[in-house]
PAGU-434921 format. One record per residue (C-alpha): x, y, z; residue in one letter. Coordinates in steps of 0.25 Angstrom, whole numbers, padded with zeros to 4 digits, always signed. Example, Ala and Ser with C-alpha at 12.3 -4.5 7.8 and 13.67 -1.06 7.14 Angstrom:
BEGIN
+0049-0018+0031a/+0055-0004+0029s/
//
This chain:
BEGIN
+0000+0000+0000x/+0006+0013-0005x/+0007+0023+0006x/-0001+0037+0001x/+0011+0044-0001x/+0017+0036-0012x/+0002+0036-0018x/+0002+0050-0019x/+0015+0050-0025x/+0012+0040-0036x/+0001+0048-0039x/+0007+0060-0041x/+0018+0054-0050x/+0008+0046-0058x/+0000+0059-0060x/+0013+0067-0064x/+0019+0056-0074x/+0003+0057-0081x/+0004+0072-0082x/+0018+0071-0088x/+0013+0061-0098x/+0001+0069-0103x/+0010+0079-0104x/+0022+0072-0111x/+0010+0066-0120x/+0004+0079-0126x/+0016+0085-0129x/+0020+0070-0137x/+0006+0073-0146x/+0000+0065-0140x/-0018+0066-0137x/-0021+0068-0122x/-0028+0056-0123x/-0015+0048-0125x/-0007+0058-0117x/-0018+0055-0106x/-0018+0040-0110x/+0001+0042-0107x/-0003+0047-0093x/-0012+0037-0089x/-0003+0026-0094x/+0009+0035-0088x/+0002+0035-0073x/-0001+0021-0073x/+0012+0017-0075x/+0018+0027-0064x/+0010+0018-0055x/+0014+0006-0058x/+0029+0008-0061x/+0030+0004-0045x/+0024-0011-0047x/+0029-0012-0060x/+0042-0007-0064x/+0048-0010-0075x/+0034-0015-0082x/+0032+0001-0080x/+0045+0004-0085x/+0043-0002-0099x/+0031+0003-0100x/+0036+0018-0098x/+0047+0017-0107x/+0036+0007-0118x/+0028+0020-0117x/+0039+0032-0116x/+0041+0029-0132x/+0029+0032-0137x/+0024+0041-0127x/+0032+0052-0122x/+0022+0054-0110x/+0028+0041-0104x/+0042+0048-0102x/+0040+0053-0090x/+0033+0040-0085x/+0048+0033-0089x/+0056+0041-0079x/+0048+0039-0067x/+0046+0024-0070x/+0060+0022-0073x/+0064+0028-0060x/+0054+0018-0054x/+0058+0006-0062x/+0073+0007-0058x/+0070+0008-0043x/+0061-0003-0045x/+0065-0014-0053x/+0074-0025-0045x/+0087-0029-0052x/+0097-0021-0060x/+0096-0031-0071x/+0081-0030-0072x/+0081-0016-0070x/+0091-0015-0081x/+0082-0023-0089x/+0069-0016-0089x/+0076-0001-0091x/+0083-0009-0104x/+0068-0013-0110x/+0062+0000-0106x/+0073+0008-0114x/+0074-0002-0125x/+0058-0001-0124x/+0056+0013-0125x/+0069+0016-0135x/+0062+0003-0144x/+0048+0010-0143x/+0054+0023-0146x/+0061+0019-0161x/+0048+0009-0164x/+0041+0022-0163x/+0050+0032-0170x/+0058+0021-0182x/+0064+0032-0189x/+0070+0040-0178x/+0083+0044-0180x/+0095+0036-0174x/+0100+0048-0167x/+0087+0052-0160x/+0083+0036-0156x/+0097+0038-0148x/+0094+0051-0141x/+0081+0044-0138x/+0087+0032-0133x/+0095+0039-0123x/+0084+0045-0118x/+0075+0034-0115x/+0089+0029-0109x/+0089+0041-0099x/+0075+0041-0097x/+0074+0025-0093x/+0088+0025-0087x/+0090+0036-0080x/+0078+0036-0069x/+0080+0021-0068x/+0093+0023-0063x/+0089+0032-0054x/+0078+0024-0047x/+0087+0012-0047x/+0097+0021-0040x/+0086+0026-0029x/+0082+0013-0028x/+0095+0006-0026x/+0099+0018-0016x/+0086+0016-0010x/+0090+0002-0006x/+0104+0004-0001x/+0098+0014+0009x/+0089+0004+0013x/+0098-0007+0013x/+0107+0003+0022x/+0093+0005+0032x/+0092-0010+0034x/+0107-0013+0037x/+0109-0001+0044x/+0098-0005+0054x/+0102-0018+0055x/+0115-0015+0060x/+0110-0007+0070x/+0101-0019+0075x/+0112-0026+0077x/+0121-0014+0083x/+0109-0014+0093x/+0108-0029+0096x/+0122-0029+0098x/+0121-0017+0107x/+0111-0023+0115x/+0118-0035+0117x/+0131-0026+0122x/+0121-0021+0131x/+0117-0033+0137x/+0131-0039+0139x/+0135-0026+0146x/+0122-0026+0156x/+0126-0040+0158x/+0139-0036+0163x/+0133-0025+0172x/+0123-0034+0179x/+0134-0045+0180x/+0144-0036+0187x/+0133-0028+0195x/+0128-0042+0201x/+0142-0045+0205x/+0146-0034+0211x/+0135-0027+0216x/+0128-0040+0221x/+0138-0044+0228x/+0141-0030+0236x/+0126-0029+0239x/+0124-0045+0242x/+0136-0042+0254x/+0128-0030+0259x/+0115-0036+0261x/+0121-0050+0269x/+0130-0040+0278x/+0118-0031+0281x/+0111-0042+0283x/+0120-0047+0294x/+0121-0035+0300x/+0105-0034+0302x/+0106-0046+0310x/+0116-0041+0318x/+0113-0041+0332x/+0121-0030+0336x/+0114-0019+0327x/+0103-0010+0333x/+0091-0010+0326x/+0092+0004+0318x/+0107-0003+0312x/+0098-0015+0310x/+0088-0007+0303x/+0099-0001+0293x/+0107-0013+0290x/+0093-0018+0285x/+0092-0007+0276x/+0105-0010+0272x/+0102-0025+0268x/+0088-0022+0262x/+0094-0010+0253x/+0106-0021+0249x/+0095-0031+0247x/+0087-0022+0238x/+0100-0018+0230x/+0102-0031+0226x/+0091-0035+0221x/+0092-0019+0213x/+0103-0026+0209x/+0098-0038+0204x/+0086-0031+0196x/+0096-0022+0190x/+0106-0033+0185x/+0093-0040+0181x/+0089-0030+0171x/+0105-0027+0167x/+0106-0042+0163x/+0093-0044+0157x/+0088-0031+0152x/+0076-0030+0159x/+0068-0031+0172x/+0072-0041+0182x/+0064-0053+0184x/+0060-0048+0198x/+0057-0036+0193x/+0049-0040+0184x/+0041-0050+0191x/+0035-0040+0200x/+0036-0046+0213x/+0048-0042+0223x/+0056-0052+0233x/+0057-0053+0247x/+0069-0047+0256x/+0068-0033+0252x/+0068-0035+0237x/+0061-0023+0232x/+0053-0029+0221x/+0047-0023+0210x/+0035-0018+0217x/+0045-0011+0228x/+0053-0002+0217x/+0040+0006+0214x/+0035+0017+0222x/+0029+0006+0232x/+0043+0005+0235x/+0047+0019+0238x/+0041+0017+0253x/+0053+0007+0253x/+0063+0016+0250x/+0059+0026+0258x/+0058+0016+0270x/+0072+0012+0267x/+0080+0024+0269x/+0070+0029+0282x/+0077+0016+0288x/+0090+0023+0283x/+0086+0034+0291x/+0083+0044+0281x/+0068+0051+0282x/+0059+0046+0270x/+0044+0053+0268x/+0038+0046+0255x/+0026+0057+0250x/+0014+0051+0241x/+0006+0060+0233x/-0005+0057+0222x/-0014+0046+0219x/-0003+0034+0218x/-0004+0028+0203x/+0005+0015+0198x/+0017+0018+0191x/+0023+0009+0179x/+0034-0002+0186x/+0044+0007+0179x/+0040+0021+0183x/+0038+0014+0199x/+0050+0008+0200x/+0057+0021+0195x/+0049+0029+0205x/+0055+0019+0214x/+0070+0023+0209x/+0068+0038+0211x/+0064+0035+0225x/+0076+0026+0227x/+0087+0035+0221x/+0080+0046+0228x/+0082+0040+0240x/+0095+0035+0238x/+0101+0048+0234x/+0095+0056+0247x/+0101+0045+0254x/+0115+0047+0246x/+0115+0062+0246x/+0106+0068+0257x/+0107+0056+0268x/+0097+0060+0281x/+0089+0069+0273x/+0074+0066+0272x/+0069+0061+0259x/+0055+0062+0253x/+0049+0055+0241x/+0037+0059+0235x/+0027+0050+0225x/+0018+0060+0219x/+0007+0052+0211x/+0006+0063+0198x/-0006+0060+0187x/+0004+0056+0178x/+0016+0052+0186x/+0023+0049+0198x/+0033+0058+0205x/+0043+0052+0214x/+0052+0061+0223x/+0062+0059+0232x/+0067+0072+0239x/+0077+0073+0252x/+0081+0084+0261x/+0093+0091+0261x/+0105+0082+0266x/+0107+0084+0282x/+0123+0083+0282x/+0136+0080+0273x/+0133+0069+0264x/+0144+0057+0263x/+0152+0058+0250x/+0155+0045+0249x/+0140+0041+0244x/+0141+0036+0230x/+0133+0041+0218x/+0134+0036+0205x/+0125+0048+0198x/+0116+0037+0191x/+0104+0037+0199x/+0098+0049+0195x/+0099+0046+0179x/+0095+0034+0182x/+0081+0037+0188x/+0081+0048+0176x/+0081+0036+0167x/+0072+0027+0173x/+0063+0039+0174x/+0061+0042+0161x/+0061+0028+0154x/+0048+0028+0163x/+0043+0042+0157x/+0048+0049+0170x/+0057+0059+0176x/+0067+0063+0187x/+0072+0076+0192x/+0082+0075+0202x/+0085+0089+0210x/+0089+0097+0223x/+0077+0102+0233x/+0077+0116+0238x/+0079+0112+0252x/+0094+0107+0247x/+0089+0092+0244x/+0086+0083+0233x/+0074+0078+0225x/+0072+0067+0215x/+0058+0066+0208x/+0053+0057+0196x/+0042+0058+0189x/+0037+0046+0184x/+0024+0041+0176x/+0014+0032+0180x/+0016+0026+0167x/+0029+0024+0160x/+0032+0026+0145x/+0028+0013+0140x/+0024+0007+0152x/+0010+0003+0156x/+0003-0003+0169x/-0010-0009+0170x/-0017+0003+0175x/-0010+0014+0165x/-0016+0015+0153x/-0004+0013+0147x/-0003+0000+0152x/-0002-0006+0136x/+0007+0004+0134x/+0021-0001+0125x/+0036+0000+0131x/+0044+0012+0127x/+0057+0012+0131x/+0060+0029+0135x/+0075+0034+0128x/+0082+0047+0130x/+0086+0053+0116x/+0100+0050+0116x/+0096+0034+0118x/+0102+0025+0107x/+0089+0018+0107x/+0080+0030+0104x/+0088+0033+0093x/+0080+0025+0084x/+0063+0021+0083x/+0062+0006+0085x/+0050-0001+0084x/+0040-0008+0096x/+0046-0021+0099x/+0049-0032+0090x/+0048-0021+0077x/+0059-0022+0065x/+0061-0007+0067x/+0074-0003+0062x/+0083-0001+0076x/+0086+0014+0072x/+0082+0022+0063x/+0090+0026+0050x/+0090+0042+0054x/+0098+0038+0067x/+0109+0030+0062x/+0121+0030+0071x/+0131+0041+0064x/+0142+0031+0061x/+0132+0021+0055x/+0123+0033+0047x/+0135+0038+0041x/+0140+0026+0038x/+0128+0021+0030x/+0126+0035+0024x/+0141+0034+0019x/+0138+0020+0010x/+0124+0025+0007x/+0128+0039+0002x/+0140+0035-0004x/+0133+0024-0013x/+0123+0033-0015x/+0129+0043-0021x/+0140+0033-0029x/+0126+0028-0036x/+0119+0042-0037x/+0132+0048-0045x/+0134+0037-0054x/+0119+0037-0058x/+0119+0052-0060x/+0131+0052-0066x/+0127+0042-0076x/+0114+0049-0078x/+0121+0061-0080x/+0131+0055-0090x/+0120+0049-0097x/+0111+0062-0096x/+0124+0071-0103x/+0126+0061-0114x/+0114+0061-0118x/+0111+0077-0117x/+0122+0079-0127x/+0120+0069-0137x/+0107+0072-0137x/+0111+0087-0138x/+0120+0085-0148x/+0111+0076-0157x/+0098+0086-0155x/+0108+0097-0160x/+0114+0089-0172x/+0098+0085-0175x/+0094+0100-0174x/+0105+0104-0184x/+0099+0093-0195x/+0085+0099-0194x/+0085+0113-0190x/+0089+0126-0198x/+0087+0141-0193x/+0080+0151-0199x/+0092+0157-0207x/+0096+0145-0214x/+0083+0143-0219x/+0082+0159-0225x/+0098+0158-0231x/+0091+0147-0239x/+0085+0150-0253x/+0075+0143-0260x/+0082+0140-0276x/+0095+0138-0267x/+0100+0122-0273x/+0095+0109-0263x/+0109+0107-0260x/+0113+0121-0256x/+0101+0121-0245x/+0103+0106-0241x/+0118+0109-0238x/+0114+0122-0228x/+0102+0114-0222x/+0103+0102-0212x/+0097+0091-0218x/+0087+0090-0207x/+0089+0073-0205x/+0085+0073-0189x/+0075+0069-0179x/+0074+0083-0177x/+0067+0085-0191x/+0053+0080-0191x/+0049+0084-0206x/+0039+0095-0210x/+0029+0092-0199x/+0013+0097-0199x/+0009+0110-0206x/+0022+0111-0215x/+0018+0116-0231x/+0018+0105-0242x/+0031+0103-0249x/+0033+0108-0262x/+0031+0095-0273x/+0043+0089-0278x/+0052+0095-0268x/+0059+0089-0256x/+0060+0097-0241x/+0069+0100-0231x/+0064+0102-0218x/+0071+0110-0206x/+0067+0114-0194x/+0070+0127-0189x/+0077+0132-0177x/+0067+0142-0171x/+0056+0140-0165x/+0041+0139-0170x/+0030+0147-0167x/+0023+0138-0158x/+0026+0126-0150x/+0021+0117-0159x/+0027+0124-0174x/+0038+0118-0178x/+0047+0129-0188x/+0052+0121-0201x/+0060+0125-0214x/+0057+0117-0224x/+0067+0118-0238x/+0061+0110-0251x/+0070+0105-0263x/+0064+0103-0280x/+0076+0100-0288x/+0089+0103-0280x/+0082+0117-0276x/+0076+0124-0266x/+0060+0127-0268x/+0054+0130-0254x/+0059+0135-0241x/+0048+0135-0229x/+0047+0137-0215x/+0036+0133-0207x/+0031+0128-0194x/+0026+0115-0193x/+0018+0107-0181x/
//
């Protein structure tokens, strides 16, 4: 099914080739019927020449002979014909017919055309037939190398992804393989000497206290840790974690990273000693598992960085149910006294809450108080992009992974899951890849193109001036001016005028024509054209010189139609 542009735009040549060949017809004599009766053929055929290429382009050049309303017809279909016909030999072969078609046609229909004008004409319908096939071959060939270029060029990036990601893999690997033995083992250590000590007999009950702290927070580290190395290894959620069910002996579950673990938190650093106050404002609505587990993360880095940077002050979180979204903040007092420089910070905390905020459609801002402390706020929505939950609206709602602009993979529009979209699009070629491509594709291109133009234009001189030259050498056998035919006097011998007069032997030379005066009897005529120009379009000027006895009788000059 044809889209409506290229409709259109077959109409509108068809229409164009018609006008050109009623035009073409009437000024070849020819009726408006049969002009009418060229275009008609003329259209049909421009429709076709798609389907049926070189069936079209024998008949244009069948029907370029004797119908000059045909001749534009022949270059468009030529053009069309060389672009579509597979093969160079066959291609060869049916541009060979067509000329030898429409040269054949051409002298069957005009026998006693001179040898000279059948080669200009030859050469003609060479350039004609020749010319826009070579060029629609060209297009076409070119077409398909740039295509060619598309397809290879996508594949190899493919592969540079596939490969990518397996490079990717191998080094999460690593990472998981060397944070499990190094940090599981420091924290494993931890927990079995805190747990000891809680035993200990000769602990109070507040030392008590904080060496449980101590062993649940190591306890819940390790199982971070394990979630973490997890998704490293495997490149997703954790089977805990996505079984939705948490385990005994202070394993904070799934269910315990959300905001219905933030009482959790807070409850851990008050046995710390640190004054917590949560604050709950707003109708409380369900969050997205990813937008309530990075509410939980706010909450935690908050608390952890007042705890690292103003330890002793009093920290407030705040869960303000908005319409649309959910703001967590946690906000301390200024720090009581000098803080301990030895506390380690690694920077990361922040940009990554930043990120896990915005994959979920959210925000953070992170800043000073005026009373000299510090606040972080999130702002996250109750549904994240692409997430759903059975009481959103969006809960059908199709995953869409969130990239900055200067992510590799937004750089390119890949399709839903399981399409055969190309992995990046043409325009955003890596540079030394583009230039690479655009290098082989513009230098064949333009060692094609100048070879074709220059045989073209080779061809196209050659003939100009033989064609020149001949029309000239033709002119001078038929044609005479004004003077020379008043310098001659009738009485004057035959052979006398002859010798001043071309013999008017050409093409150019058509005879007397309609409307010239009968010869005089007995005698035999010379006719001339003349070099100036008639009186109307139509009006030919003649001389004509008559010959009785080896003299001259009869000069005239007249028009003929």
């Amino acid at each position: 099914m044809w889209p409506l542009r290229r409709i259109v735009g077959e109409s509108f040549l068809s229409l164009a080739l018609m006008l050109l060949a009623v035009g073409a017809g009437l000024a070849d004599d020819k009726t408006t019927a049969q002009a009418v009766g060229i275009a008609l053929v003329a259209g049909l055929l421009s429709l076709l020449r798609r389907g049926l290429p070189a069936s079209v382009l024998l008949a244009a050049a069948a029907g370029s002979a004797p119908f000059f309303g045909f001749a534009p017809l022949l270059l468009v279909v030529a053009w069309s014909a060389g672009r579509r016909i597979e093969g160079l030999g066959r291609a060869g072969g049916f541009f060979g017919l067509a000329y030898g078609l429409s040269l054949g046609l051409s002298v069957a229909l005009e026998p006693h055309v001179s040898f000279s004008l059948l080669a200009i004409a030859g050469m003609f319908m060479l350039l004609a037939i020749l010319v826009p096939g070579l060029a629609g071959r060209y297009w076409s060939q070119r077409r398909t190398l740039t295509d060619t270029l598309h397809e290879y060029n996508a594949q190899l990036l493919r592969e540079r992804e596939m490969i990518f990601g397996q490079a990717r893999m191998l080094e999460r690997q690593r990472i998981a393989q060397d944070m499990h033995d190094s940090l599981g083992h420091q924290l494993a250590l931890i927990a079995v000497h805190t747990g000891a000590l809680e035993v200990d007999r000769e602990l109070t009950g507040q030392q008590r206290e904080a060496v449980g702290v101590l062993r649940e927070a190591s306890v819940a580290a390790m199982h971070e840790l394990r979630d973490v190395v997890g998704v490293l290894r495997d490149g997703a959620d954790s089977p805990r974690t996505r079984a939705g069910t948490g385990t005994g002996g202070g394993d904070p579950g799934p269910a315990s990273r959300g905001v219905a673990g933030v009482e959790s938190l807070a409850e851990t650093s008050r046995r710390a000693g640190t004054p917590v106050e949560i604050r709950r404002t707003g109708e409380v609505r369900p969050l997205a598992p990813t937008a309530d587990h990075a509410a939980y993360r706010v909450v935690q880095e908050g608390l952890t960085n007042a705890h690292k940077h103003a330890p002793g002050a009093s920290i407030t979180i705040g869960l303000r149910y908005e319409p649309d979204s959910l703001v967590v903040e946690v906000a301390n007092g200024p720090v009581k006294g000098p803080v301990s420089s030895g506390v380690a910070s690694g920077g990361q905390g922040l940009t990554g809450l930043e990120e896990r905020a915005r994959l979920v459609g959210g925000m953070v801002h992170a800043g000073p108080t005026a009373d000299g402390g510090f606040r972080l706020a999130g702002v996250l929505p109750y549904t994240s992009a692409g997430e759903g939950f059975p009481s959103s609206p969006a809960g059908d709602a199709k995953p869409t992974f969130v990239a900055p602009p200067d992510d590799f993979r937004a750089q390119s529009r890949a399709g839903s899951a399981g399409d055969s979209d190309p992995v990046i699009d043409w325009n955003g070629l890596p540079k030394e890849l583009a230039k690479a491509v655009n290098r082989t594709k513009r230098g064949n291109g333009i060692a094609i193109g100048c070879g074709v133009v220059a045989l073209v234009a080779v061809v196209l001189v050659i003939a100009v001036v033989v064609a020149g030259v001949f029309v000239v050498r033709e002119a001078d056998k038929a044609m005479i001016e004004p003077g020379q035919y008043d310098a001659v006097k009738i009485g004057q011998s035959e052979a006398s005028v002859r010798d001043r007069l071309p013999d008017g032997d050409s093409f150019l030379n058509t005879g007397p024509g309609d409307g010239a005066p009968p010869e005089p009897d007995g005698a035999q005529c010379l006719t001339l054209l003349s070099t100036e120009i008639g009186s109307s379009w139509d009006a030919e000027p003649v001389f004509r010189f008559c010959f009785r006895d080896g003299k001259l009788i009869e000069k005239k000059s007249f028009e003929t139609a």
